[in-house]
N, C-alpha and C positions, 0 to 999 in steps of 0.2 A: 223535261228539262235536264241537262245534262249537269253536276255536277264535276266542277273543278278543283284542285286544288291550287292553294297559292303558293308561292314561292316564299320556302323556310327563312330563317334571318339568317343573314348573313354570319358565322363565327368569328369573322374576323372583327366584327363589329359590336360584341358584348365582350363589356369592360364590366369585372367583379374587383367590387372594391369591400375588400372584408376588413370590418372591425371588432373591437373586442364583444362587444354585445350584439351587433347585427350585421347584415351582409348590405350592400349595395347594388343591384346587378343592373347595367344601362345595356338599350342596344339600338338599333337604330332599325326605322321603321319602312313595313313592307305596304308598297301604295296599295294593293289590292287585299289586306288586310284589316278587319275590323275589329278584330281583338287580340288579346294574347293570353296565355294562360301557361304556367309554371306546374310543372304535375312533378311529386318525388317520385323517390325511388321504386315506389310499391303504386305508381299510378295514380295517385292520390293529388287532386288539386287542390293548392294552396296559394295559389294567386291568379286572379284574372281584373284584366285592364284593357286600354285603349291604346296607351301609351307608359313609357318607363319613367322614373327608373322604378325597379320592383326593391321594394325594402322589408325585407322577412328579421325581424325581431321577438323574442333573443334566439339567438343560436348559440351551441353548446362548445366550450374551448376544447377542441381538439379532433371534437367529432368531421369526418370526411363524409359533403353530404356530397349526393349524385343527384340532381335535375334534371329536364327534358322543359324547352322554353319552343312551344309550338303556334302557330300563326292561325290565325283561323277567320276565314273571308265572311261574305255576308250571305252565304250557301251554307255557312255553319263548316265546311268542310276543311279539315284542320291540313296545316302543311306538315311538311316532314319534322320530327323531333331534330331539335339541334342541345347537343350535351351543355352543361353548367354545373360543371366540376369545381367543388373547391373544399379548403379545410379551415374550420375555426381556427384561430389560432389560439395558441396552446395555454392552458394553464400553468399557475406557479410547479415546478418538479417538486410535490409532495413527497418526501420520502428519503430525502439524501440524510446521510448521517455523518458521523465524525468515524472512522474507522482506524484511524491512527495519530496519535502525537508524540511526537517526537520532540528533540533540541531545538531544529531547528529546521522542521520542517511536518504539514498535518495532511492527511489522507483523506480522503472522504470515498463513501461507500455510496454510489450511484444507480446498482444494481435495482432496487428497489425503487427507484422514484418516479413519478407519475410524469412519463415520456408521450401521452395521449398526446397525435397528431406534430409531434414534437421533430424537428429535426438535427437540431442540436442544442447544447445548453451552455452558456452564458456564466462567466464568474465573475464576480464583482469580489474585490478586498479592501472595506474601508472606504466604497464606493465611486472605486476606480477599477475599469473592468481589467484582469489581469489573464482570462483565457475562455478559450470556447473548445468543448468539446462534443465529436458527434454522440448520438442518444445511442450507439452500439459499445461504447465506452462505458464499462463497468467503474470507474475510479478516475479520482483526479486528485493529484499531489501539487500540493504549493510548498517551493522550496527555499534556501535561501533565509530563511525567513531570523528573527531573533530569536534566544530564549527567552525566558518568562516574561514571552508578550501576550496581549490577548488582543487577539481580529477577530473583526466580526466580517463574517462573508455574507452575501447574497447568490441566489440561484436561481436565474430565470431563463424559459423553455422560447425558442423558437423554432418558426419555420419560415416559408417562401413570404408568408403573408404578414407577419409581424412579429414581436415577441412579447412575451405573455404581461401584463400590468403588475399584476401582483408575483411575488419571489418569497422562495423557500430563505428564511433567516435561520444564520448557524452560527454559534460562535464558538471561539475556541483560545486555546491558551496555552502554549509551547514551554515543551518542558523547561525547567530550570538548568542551567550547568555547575558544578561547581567543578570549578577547577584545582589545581595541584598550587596548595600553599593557602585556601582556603578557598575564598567567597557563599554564593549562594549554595544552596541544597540541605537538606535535611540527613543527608547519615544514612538514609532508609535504604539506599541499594538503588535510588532512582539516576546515582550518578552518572553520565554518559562514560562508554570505552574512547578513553582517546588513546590513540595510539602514534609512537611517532614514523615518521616515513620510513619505508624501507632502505632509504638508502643512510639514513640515518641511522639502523639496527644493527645489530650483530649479527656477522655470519651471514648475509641477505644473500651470499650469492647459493644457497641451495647445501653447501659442503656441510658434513658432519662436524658437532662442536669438538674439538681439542681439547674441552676440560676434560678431564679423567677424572675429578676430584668426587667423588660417589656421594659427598656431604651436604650436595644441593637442594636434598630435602631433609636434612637433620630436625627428628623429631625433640618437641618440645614440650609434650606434656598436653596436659588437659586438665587446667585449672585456671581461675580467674586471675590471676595474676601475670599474665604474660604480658609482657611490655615488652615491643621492638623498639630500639631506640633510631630508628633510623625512617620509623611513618609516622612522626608527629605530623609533619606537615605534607602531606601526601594526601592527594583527594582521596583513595579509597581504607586511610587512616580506619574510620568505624567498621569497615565492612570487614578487614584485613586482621582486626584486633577479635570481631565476634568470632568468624570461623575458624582464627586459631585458639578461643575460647574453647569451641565447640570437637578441636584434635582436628580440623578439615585441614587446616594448612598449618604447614611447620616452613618454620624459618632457615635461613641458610649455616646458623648459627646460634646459642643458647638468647641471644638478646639481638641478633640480626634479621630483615626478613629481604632487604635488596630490592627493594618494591621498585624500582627502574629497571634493572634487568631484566632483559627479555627474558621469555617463559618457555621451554621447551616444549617440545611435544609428550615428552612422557611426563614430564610433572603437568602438564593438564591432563593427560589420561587419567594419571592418581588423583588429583583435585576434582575431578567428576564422580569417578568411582565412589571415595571416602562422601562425596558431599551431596550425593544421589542416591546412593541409599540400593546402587545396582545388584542385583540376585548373583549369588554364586553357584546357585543351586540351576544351573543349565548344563546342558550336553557339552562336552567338552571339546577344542574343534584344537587339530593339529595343527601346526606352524613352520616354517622350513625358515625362520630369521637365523640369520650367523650374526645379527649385532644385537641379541637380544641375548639376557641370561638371568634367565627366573632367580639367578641366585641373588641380586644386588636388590637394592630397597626396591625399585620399582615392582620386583618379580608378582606380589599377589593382585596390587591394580590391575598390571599390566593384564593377566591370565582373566579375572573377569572382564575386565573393557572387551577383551579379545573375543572372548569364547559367548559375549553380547552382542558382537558386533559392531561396537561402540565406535571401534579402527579401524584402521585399514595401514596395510604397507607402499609402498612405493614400486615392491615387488613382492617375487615370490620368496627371495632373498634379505632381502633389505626393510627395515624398518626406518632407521635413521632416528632415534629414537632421543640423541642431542640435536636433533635440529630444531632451530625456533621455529615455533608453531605459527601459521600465518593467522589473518582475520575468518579468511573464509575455509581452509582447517579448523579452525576450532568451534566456528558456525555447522559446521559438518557434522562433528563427533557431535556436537550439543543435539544437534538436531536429530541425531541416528537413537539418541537416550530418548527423546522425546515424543519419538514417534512424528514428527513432522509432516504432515502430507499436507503442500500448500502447491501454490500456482507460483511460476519462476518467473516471477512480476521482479524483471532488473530495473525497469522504469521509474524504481521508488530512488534508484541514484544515477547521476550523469553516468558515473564511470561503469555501468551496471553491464557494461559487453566485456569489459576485465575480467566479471566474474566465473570462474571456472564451472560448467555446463553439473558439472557432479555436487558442485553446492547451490546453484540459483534458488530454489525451493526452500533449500535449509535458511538461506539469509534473509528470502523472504519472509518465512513461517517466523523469525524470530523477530526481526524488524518487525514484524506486525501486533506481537507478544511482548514489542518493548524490550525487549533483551540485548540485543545491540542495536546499537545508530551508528548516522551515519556523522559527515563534518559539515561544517556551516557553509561549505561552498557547492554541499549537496554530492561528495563523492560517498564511494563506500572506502576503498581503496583496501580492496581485496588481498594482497600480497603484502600489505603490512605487518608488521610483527607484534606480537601481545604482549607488555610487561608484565614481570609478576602482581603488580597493585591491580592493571585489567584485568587478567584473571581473572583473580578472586572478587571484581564488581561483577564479571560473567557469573560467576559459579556464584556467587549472593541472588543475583535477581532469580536464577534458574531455581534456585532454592526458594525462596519467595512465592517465585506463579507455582511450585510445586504443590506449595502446603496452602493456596488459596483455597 
């Protein structure tokens, strides 16, 4: 007697219908067929029947199983394997974390999180889904957002086949602000830099400052009694009264500090220097500046910032050394003391292609360190100018993560 084989099922005709705990598989039936039989990956039979649907429970969220669903006549002789491919679908993303909060805006850390079988993942804020991002997505930023609010977010995994039941819970709580003339915050250095626009600032267009006046950091001592009378009401009031406690910063005048005034570039070199605690004790590097003159106050900051690398010029000639320092200069030099080595993730702000290619990393590394933020409508706005009260909130927080 001759054995025959029958004719395999049809593919067009098996419909997998996957759910969280089991699969579904239907297909439609072959007349000279008396049975059927489901064998995995490894050959191995796990279903045999007459007719469908075939219902294999439980199956695991994420896992990709491979099938072979074969016919097999009343000769016993089996038809050709026909595939039955599919993927659980995915479990909650175990794993996410909070990796940054800010004002007015929080970070999460994705890198970690249980992406088995996953295709992309699902935000929920407050249980209104507010974005999807694919599973190759290290991070996801919710921006916009209030200060000292607290959301609670959800996180759940999908694919083709569904998405996951249960969701990673995270909550979080966005910094506080206080602003200029009081309200919230603590004093601590947690202030945000706000800065105002650059068309708002002095000098925006790039030109060296006109002042000649050398008294722009007139030292004031170093004792508990200094009082400016011009930051009582000034957000970085606390922060601006310890470091000139501590001789970090000196005021424009015996009882003045100008906390609005923009902040040059070389009074942040010296306000780093004095407040970082930088080595003098390095290789000494030569310099070709004509607007630089180690003899004026600036001269022994300047010479360590320098000869640290802490600087840099404009040229080989020029320092510019009255010009107001921008957001992402002074993110620069911070970050050059710091040693910085981050990833130049501009996606943490709308305006993040502004950011000049020789600071992205620095503004990242410190954004993520809490050290600068951004504004509530989610810029960074790079080319902004620093006043002297930002400052010295930069140079407090930097001081702070230092001595953690």
């Amino acid at each position: 007697m001759v054995t025959t084989k029958t004719l395999p099922v049809n593919p067009d005709d098996i419909i997998i219908n996957v759910k969280h705990d089991k699969v579904e598989i239907e297909f439609s039936l072959i007349d000279e067929a008396k049975e059927y039989v489901l064998l995995d990956e490894h050959g191995t039979e796990i279903w045999r029947g007459s007719e469908g649907p075939i219902v294999i429970s439980p199956i695991i969220p994420g896992k990709e199983y491979d099938y072979d669903l074969v016919a097999i006549n009343d000769q016993g002789a089996a038809s050709d394997p026909r595939k039955v491919d599919f993927t659980g679908i995915p479990g909650a993303p175990e794993g996410v974390i909070v990796s940054i909060i800010l004002e007015f805006s929080i970070g999460f850390d994705l890198s970690n999180a249980n992406k088995k079988g996953a295709e992309s993942i699902q935000v929920y804020r407050d249980g209104k889904e507010i974005g999807k991002v694919s599973v190759t997505d290290k991070e996801f930023f919710d921006k916009k957002l209030k200060d000292g609010t607290k959301y609670y977010y959800e996180f759940k995994a999908s694919n083709s086949y569904g998405i996951s039941k249960d969701s990673k819970k995270v909550d979080a709580t966005t910094l506080p602000v206080r602003t200029q003339g009081g309200g919230s915050g603590s004093g601590n250095g947690s202030d945000p830099i706000k800065v105002p626009d650059s068309n708002d600032a002095q000098n925006t267009g790039g030109e060296e400052s006109t002042d000649s006046n050398d008294t722009t950091n007139v030292p004031v001592g170093n004792n508990e009694d200094i009082i400016f009378v011009d930051i009582e009401k000034n957000f970085a009031r606390d922060q601006i009264a310890d470091l000139a406690n501590r001789g970090i910063l000196k005021g424009t005048s015996a009882n003045k500090f100008e906390p609005d005034r923009a902040i040059t570039r070389m009074e942040f070199v010296s306000m780093i220097v004095r407040a970082l605690d930088i080595s003098s004790d390095v290789d000494e590097k030569p310099f070709e500046f004509d607007d630089i003159d180690l003899e004026k106050w600036y001269g022994p900051e300047f010479k360590i910032a320098w000869d640290n690398e802490v600087t840099h010029g404009f040229s080989n000639k020029k320092y510019r050394p009255n010009n107001l320092i921008t957001r992402e200069q002074a993110s620069k030099m911070l970050g050059n003391v710091m040693n910085i080595q981050n990833d130049a993730n501009v996606e943490l702000f709308s305006d993040g292609f502004n950011i000049a290619d020789w600071a992205k990393s620095e503004v990242t590394g410190l954004t993520r360190m809490q050290l600068v933020t951004g504004y509530p409508d989610g810029t960074f706005r790079p080319k902004s100018n620093l006043t002297r009260a930002e400052g010295a909130v930069l140079i407090y927080r930097s001081m702070s993560n230092k001595n953690k």
